[in-house]
N, C-alpha and C positions, 0 to 999 in steps of 0.2 A: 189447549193448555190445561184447563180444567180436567180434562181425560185422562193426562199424564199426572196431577194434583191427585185424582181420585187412588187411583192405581197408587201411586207413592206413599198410599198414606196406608192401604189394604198391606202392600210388601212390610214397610214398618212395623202395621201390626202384627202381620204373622211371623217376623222374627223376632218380635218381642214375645208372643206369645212360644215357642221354638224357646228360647233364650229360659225358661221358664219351665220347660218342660225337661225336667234333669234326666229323665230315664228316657226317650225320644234322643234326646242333645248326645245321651253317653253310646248310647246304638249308632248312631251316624258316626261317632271316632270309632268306637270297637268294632263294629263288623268288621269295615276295610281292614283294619289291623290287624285282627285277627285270621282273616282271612291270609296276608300277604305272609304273615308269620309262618299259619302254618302251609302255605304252599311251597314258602322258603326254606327250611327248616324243616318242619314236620314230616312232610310228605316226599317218601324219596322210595320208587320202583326198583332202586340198586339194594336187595335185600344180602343182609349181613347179619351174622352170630345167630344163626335158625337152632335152638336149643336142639338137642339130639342125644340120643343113649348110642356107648357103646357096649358090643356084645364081644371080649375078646377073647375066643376057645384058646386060641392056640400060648395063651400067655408067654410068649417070645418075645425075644429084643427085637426080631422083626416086627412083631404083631406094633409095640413101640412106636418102631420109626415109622411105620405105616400111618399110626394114628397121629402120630407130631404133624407129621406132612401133610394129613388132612385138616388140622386146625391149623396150619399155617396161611390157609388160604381166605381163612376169616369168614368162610361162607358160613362154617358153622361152628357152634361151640359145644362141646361134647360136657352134656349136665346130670348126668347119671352112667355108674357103671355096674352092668346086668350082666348076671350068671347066663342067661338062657333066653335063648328065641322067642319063647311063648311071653317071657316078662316084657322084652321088649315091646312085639305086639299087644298089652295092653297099655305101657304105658303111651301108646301112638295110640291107642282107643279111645284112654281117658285126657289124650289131650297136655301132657305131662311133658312129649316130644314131638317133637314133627318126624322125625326119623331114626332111624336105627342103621349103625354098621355095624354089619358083622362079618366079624375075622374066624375063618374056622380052625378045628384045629390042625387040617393036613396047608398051615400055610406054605413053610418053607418049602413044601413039594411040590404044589401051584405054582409058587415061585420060579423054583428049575425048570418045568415043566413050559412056562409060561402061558398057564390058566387063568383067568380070573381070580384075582385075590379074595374077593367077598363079595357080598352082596349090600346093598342098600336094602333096606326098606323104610318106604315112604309115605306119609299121609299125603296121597295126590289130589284131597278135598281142594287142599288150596294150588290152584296151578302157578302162582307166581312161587311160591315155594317148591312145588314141583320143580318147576324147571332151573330154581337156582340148584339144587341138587342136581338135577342131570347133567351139570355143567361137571361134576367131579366124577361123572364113571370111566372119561376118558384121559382121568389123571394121568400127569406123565411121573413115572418114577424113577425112571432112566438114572437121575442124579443121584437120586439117594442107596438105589441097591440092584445090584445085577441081573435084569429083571425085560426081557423083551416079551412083550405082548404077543400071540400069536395071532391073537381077534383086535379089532377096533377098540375094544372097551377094554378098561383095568378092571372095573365092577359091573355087577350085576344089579340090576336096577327094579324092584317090584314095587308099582305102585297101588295102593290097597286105594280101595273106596271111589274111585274116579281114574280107571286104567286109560279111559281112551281120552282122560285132561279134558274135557266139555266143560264150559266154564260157567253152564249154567247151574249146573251142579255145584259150583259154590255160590253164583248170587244169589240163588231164589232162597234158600235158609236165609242169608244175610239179607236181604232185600224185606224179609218180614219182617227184622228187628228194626232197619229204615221208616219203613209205613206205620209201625206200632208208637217209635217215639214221635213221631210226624202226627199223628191222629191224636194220639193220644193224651200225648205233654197238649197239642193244641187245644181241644174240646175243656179239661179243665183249668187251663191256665186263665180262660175266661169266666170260670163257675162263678163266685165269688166277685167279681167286677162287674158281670151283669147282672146280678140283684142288686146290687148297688144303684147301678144306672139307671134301672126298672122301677128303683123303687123300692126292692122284695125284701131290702136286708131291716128295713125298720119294720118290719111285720115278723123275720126269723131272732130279733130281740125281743118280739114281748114274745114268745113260744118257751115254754120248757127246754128246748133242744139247746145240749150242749154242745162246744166246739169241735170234740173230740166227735160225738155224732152225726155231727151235719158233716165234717170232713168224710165220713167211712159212708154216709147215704150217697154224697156226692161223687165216689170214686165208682159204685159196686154196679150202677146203668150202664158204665161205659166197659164194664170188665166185660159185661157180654157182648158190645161192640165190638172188641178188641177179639175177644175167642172168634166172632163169627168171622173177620177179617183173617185170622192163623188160617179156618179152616177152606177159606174162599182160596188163599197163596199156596199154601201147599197141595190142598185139592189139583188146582191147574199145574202146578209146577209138576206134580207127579203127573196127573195126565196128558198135556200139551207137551211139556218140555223132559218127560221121562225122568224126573229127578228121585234117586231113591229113597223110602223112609225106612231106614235101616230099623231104627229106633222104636222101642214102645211106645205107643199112644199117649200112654197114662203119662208118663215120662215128661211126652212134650207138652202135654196139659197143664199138668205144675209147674215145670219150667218157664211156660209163657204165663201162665198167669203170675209168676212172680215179677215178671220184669213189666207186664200188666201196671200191676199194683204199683210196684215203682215208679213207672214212669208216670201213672196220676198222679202219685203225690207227689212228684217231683211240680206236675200243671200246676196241684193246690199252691204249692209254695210259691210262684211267680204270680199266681193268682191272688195271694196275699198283698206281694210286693208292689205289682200294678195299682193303678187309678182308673187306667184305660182298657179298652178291649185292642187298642191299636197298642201301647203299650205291652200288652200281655203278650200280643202276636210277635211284636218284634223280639220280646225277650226272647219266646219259642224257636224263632230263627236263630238267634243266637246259641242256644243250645244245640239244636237241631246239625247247626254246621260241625261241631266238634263231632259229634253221635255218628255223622256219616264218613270225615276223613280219618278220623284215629280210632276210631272201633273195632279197624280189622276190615273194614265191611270192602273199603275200595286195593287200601293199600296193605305190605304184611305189616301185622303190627311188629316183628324183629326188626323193620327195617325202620321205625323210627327211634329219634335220638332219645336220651333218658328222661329229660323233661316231657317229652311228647308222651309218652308211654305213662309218668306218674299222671299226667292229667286225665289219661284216657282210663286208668285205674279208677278212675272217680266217674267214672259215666257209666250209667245202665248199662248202655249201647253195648259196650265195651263189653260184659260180664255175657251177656245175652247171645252175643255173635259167637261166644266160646261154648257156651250149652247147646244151641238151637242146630250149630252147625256136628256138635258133636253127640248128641241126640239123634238128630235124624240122617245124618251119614256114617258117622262111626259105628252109631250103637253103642253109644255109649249111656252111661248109669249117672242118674243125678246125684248121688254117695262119691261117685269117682270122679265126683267135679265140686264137690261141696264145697272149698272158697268162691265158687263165684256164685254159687245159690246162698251162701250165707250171706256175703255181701250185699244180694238183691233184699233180701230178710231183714238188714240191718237197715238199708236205704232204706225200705218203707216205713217201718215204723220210726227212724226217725225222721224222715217225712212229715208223716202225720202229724207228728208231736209239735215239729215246729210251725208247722200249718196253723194249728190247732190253736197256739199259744199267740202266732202272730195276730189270728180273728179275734182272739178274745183282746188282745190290745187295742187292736182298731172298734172294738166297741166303745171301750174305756174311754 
């Protein structure tokens, strides 16, 4: 009886102490929610409205009906209209479309003929977008215009960047921007809570050092953890799993050290908000989950709904899986992506800032 007395009184405690703990208590409802939300909602493999250029030579009322009929089918929405082949293939470089139709201009002969009406081309970095495209080379037209196929296929179908669809070739880019906000949000979301803990923070108040210093000392140890990590991933990815680095070096140096940068101060700032180290860690997971389901990294990001997509606008994750995958598969230029390098630019230093202003409060 005594045994069960002791026990009753230890459980008491620790859901009063629980009961007390606001950022613990808010993690235990939001994770599950969050989670359910977005596997409900969020997260959906049926990709729809894949932005795309079209290229139409033949400017015809056929060329037209050709292209109605292909946005009718909602797999994709046609967001730029381009004079010429070579524009299209950059704007599939710089990440601007996933794909290109092009109508040429001997259609209506094709037509009679019953040739292939055009070509697709397609960024096949991502294979689920891949394949929601290859689902329309065997369009049927039948309905719309007098038009029998000679071949199996309506279009022709060229996948740039990943012809033979290996899907490693799109995780390992995306898998480094994974481990980056994983290591990285985690190592300094603790900074700042364990000197606390330690002790250290009433010895960094009688120093000279200001907020805004101690925040930028604290980030700049871990940037070189963070580099040596890029080049351990892509090292093996290119030699183990053959992934290609299209891309300049220098390119993807900048570009990860940008989302680097970010995603520490993003640690400073829950490292501000914490009390705890266990605190801190669950915030991390809380970030962390969003970073991996709406970034792009698992699922497309066309295919989720408009809320899913503004929040995922607001994550590192998100900006990083657009550069890193089109850096070092596309070859593409950090200039011909500069929203999502500026946005990385602006996260940091407002980061810092409110890091910075948050320490100096909790001096006060």
């Amino acid at each position: 009886m005594k045994t069960l007395t002791r026990i009753k009184a230890i459980v008491v405690k620790e859901l009063r102490q629980l009961s007390r703990d606001r950022i613990t208590f808010a993690m235990v409802v939001m994770i599950p929610l969050i989670q359910l939300l977005l596997f409900g909602f969020a997260i959906n493999t049926d990709v729809r409205g894949i932005p795309v250029a079209l290229v139409d030579q033949s400017q015809t009322a056929l060329g037209r009906v050709i292209t109605e009929s292909v946005k009718a089918t909602q797999v994709v929405t046609v967001t730029k209209r381009l004079a010429t082949v070579a524009e299209a293939e950059q704007a599939i470089a710089a990440g601007q479309v996933r794909a290109a139709l092009v109508l040429p201009k001997d259609l209506a002969q094709r037509t009679a003929q019953g040739r292939q009406l055009g070509q697709w081309l397609v960024d096949g970095s991502d294979t689920m977008v891949s394949s929601a495209i290859l689902q329309l080379q065997k369009m049927p037209l039948k309905e719309l215009i007098t038009y029998q196929a000679a071949g199996p296929n309506t279009f022709e179908v060229a996948l740039f960047y990943n012809p033979s669809r290996r899907s490693a070739v799109n995780i390992v880019p995306g898998l480094l921007g994974v481990i980056l906000t994983m290591t990285m949000v985690l190592f300094t979301s603790a900074a700042i809570v364990r000197e606390r803990e330690r002790g250290n923070l009433e010895l960094l108040i009688t120093t000279p050092v200001r907020s805004m210093e101690l925040m930028i000392a604290k980030i700049i140890p871990y940037i070189f953890i963070g580099l040596i990590q890029v080049v351990i991933i892509l090292g093996l990815g290119w030699a183990v799993f053959d992934v290609p680095i299209n891309g300049d070096l220098m390119q993807i140096f900048f570009g990860t050290l940008l989302f680097i940068a970010a995603s520490l101060t993003l640690g400073l700032v829950i490292s501000t908000i914490a009390s705890t180290q266990l605190q801190a860690m669950q915030m991390t997971v809380f970030v962390l989950l969003p970073s991996i389901l709406l970034s792009g990294f698992m699922f497309p990001y066309e295919a989720m709904p408009n809320l899913a997509q503004w929040i995922a606008e607001a994550l590192p994750a998100t900006h990083f899986m657009r550069i890193i995958r089109g850096v070092v598969l596309r070859g593409a230029d950090l200039g011909a992506m500069w929203p999502d390098t500026l946005w990385l630019t602006a996260f940091t230093l407002l980061g810092l800032l409110v890091a910075s202003l948050r320490f100096k409060k909790t001096l006060d």
